[in-house]
N, C-alpha and C positions, 0 to 999 in steps of 0.2 A: 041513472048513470052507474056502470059497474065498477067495481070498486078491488085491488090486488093489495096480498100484503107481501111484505119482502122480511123475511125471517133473518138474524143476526144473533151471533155470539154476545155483543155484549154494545152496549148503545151509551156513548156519551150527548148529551140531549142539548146543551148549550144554554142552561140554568146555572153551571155549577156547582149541580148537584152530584151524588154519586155516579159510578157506573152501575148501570142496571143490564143484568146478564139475561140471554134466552128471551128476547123479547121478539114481537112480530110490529111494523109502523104498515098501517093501514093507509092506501093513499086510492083517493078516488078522484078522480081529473086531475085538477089543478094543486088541489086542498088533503093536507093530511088528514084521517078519517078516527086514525086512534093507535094507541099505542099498548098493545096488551101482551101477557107471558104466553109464547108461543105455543104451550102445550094447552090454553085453552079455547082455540082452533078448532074448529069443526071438521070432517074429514070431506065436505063439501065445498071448503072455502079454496080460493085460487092462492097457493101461496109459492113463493119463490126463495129458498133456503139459499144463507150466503154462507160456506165454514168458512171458518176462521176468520171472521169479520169482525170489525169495529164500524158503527153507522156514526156518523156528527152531522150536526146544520150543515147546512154549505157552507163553508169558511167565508165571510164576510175581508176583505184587506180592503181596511176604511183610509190606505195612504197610498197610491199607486202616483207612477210616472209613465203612462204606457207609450208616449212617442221617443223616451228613453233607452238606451242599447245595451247597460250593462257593461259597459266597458268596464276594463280596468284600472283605470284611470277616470277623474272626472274631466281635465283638458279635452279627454279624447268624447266624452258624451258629449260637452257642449257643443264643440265643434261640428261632432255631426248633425246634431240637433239643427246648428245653427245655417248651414250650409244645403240642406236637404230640400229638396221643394215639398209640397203638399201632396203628391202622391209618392213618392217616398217615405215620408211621416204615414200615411196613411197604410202601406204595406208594414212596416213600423209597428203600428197601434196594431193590427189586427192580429199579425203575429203571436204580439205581445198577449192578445185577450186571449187568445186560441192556449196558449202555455199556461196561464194563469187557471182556466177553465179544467186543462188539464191535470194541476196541482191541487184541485177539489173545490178551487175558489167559485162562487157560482155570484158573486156581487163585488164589484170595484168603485170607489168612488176616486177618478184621477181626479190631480192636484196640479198639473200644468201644461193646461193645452196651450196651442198656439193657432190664430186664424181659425178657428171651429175647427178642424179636423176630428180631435176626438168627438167633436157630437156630431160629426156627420157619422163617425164611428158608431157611434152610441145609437144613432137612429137608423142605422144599417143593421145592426146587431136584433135591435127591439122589433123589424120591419121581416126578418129571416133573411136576410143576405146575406150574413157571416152569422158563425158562431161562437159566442164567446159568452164572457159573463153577464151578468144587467149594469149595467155601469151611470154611474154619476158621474157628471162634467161640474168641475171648478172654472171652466171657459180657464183665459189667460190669468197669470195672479197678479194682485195689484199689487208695483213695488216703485220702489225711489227710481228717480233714473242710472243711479250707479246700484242701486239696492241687488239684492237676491232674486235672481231668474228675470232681470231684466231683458234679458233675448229673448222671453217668452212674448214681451210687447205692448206691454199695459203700465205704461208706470204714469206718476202723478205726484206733484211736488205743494199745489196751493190747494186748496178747499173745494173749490170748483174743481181744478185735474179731478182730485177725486172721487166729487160726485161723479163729473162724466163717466170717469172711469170705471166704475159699476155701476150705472145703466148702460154701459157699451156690453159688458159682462149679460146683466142681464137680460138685454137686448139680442146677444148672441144667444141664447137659448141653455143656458147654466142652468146646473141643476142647482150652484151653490158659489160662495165669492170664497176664492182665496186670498187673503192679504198675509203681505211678510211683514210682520212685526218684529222682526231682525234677521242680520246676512244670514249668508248660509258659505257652507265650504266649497258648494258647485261654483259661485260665483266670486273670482277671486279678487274683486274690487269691493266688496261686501264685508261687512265686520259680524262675523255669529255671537260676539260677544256685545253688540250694540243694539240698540232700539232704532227702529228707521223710522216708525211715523210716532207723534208725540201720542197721548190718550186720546187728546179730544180729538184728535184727526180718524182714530181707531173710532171713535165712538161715533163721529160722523161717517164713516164708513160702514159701522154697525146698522146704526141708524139706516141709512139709507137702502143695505141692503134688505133689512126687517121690511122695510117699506114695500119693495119688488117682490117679499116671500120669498127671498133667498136664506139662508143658513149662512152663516160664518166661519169658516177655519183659518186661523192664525199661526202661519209657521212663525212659533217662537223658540230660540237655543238660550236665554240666559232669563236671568231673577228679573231684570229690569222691563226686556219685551212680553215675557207672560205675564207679570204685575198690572200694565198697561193694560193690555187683550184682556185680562178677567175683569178688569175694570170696567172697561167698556162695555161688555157683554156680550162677547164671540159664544160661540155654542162650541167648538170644539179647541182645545190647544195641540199642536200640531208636531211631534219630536217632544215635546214641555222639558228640555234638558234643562236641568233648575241649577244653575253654573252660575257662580258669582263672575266679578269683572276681570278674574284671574282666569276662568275656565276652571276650578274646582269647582265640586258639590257644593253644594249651600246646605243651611242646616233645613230638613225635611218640614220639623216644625212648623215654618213659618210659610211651606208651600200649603200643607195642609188646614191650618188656618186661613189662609186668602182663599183656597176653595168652597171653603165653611160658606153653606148657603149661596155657591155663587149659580150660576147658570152654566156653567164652561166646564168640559169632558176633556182629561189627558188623554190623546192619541199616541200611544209609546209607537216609537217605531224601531225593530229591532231589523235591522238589514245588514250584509253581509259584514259590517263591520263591525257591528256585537256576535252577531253569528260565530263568527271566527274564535272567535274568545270560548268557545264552545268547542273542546276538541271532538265530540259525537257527530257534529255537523258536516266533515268531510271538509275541511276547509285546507289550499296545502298553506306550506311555510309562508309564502311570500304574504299570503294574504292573512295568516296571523301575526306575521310581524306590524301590515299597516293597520290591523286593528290592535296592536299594542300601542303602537304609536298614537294612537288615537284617544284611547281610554284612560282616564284622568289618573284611575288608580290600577289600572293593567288585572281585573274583578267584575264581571256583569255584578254582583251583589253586591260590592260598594259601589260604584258605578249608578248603580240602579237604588240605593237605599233612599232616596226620596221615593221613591214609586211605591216603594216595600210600604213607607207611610201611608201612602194616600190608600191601598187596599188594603192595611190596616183597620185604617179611621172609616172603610165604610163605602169611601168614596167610588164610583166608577171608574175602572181604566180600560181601553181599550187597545190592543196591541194590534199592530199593521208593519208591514213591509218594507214601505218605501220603494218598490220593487220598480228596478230601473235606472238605478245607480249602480254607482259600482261595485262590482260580481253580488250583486241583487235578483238573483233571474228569478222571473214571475210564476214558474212551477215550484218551486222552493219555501212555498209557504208556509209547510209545516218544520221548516227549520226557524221559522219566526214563534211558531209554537211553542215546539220545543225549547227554543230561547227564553221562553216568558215563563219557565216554570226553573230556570237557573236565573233570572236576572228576580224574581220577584219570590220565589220560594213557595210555590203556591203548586197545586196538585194539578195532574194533567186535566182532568176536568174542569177545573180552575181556569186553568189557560185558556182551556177552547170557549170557555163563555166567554172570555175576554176580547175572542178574536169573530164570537157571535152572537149570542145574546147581547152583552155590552156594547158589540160595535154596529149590530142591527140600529139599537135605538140611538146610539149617538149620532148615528147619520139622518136620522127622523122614518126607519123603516121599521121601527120594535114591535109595529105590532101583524107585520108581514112575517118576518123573516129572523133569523136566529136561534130557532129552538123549535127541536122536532115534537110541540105539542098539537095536540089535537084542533084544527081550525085554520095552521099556520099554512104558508105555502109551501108546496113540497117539493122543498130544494133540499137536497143531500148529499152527504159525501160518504162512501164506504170505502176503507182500509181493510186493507189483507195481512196478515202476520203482524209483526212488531212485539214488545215485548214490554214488561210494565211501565219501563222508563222512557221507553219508545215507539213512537208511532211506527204503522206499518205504511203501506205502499199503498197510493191511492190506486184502485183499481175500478171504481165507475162513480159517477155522479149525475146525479139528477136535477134536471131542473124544470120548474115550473110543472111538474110531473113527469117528465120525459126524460128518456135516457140519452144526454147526451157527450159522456164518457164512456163505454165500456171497453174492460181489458184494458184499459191507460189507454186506448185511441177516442179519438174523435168520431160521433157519431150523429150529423145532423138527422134534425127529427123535425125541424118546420120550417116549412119550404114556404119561399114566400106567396103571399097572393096579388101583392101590388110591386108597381115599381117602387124604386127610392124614391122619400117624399111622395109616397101617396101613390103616384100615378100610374100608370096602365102594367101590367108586367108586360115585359116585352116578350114578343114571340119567334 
């Protein structure tokens, strides 16, 4: 198999480690082949020089909404969400993955489908009917019947609802169970400051979905619904805003102790309403004021000073999007980045691990994907300009070795050979 390299200025690798300048990544098929200093290149080898380039993984955004509109408003998302039929959702999601791919994202794990659609998405996508990211389905999330994202259509109130309610999940062909472990602000019957299902209901939830091989993520907003979740033994926590019964901070302390030896990964999500709070991000007035509004202490760094702990103490965090809420749009994901290096104080390399090596493995894909080392698959994203404090402009990415961004446009590269679901391609 012949083998190209693609030469760069300077390579953030999704370790967290330095940046490393003048490098050449070797990619043969599918698989990255090697990562060596570009001046020691053979004058025989096939190589492809990028100036003024930044390479990183493929940005992994381990917290997506993609049948989501971005509205300005959350009334106005649900609504449509809620009123849309199935091929509407469906033009919807593809959209959505197509802008996300765009943005350099090259992996999505959504968090609230409705009636399969995203995995008919997803298996449209994996199949060459659309192009987009490699995406993970949560199927519908399980919640109370007044709970958070109950228009998604899965809820369950005794032991039994429950169970059923994740073997219907993964019965639908989930890649993974979402359960809401407390409201949420999209749903205005909902309390984010509450706990919806007790531990042991969590833990039979866990439980059951461990059973099917599914993974767990827990959207939890306060100290009481993450306490529960890490108890139980979810694999991911989901937003983890560690908010007493007031809606302030809690003391960090005591989140990072409960973490101490648990099984369960913070998924921070920073979406347009920490964004905001960031005047570099482009955000106007109106939409910094509702991310004042919003923010406990009007500071991503105190705001975020639990989080500053847990990467501290050692812990894993992984940062994601949310992308799909309000003014969240799915090409914007390096202002999620950029976010996570003002909300946690941590270096731009820093970040990008968080948002790929960290968030490869938290979704159970670490040892595919997240870091441009030798063996991994060769998914990437290269940036053009920017400046120390600032990412540049994405201008091509790769997946699975194929170029299917270049010059910021869409570039499909694998065409399908079958119909959807398997069967004949049509002629």
């Amino acid at each position: 198999m012949s083998h190209h390299w693609i030469a760069v200025d300077r390579l953030i690798d999704g370790t967290g480690g330095p940046v490393r300048h003048e490098v050449a990544i070797g990619i043969e098929g599918t698989r990255l082949l090697d990562v060596v200093p570009t001046r020691s290149l053979g004058p025989g080898e096939l190589v492809r020089h990028l100036p003024d380039s930044t390479m990183l993984p493929g940005l992994v955004d381990a917290h997506v909404h993609l049948l989501f509109t971005c509205d300005l408003d959350h009334d106005r998302t649900r609504r449509t969400f809620e009123e849309a039929d199935d091929a509407a959702l469906t033009t919807i999601g593809i959209r959505n993955a197509a802008e996300a791919l765009l943005g350099g994202v090259t992996t999505v794990r959504d968090c609230g489908d409705t009636r399969g659609v995203v995995a008919a998405i997803r298996d449209a996508e994996r199949d060459g009917w659309v192009t987009g990211p490699r995406i993970l389905t949560a199927g519908a999330p399980l919640t109370t019947p007044s709970g958070h994202l109950n228009w998604c259509g899965n809820t369950a109130t005794t032991d039994d609802q429950i169970t059923a309610a994740v073997h219907r999940v993964a019965d639908g062909g989930a890649d993974l169970l979402k359960v809401m472990a407390s409201g949420g602000t999209m749903t205005a019957e909902s309390d984010p400051l509450g706990a919806q299902f007790s531990e042991d209901q969590l833990r039979l939830a866990v439980r059951t979905a461990h059973d099917r091989g599914l993974p767990v993520a827990a959207h939890a907003q306060n100290v009481a619904s993450i306490t529960s979740a890490v108890r139980a033994g979810v694999d991911t926590i989901e937003h983890g805003l560690w908010r007493d019964s007031s809606g302030r901070p809690a003391e960090p302390d005591d989140l990072v102790n409960l973490l101490t030896d648990a099984s369960s990964t913070v998924v921070l999500t920073f979406a347009g309403i920490q964004r905001a709070l960031v005047p570099a991000t482009g955000h106007d007035d109106a939409e910094r004021a509702a991310a004042l509004a919003a923010s406990p202490t009007g500071r991503l760094a105190t705001d975020f000073r639990w989080a500053r702990a847990l990467l501290e103490s050692g812990s894993p965090v992984v940062t994601a999007s949310d992308a799909g809420v309000r003014f969240t749009p799915f090409r914007d994901f390096l202002d999620t980045v950029h976010c996570t290096t003002e909300a946690l104080g941590c270096s731009p390399a820093e970040a990008v691990a968080c948002a790929t090596g960290h968030a490869a493995r938290a979704i159970g894909l670490g040892d595919e994907l997240g870091r441009v080392t030798p063996g991994m698959t060769a998914d990437l994203t290269v940036l053009q300009g920017g400046t120390p404090d600032r990412f540049g402009q994405v201008v091509e990415v790769l997946r699975d070795g194929h170029t299917v961004v270049r010059d910021g446009a869409l570039t499909p590269t694998r065409p399908p050979t079958a119909g959807p679901g398997g069967g004949p391609r049509p002629t």
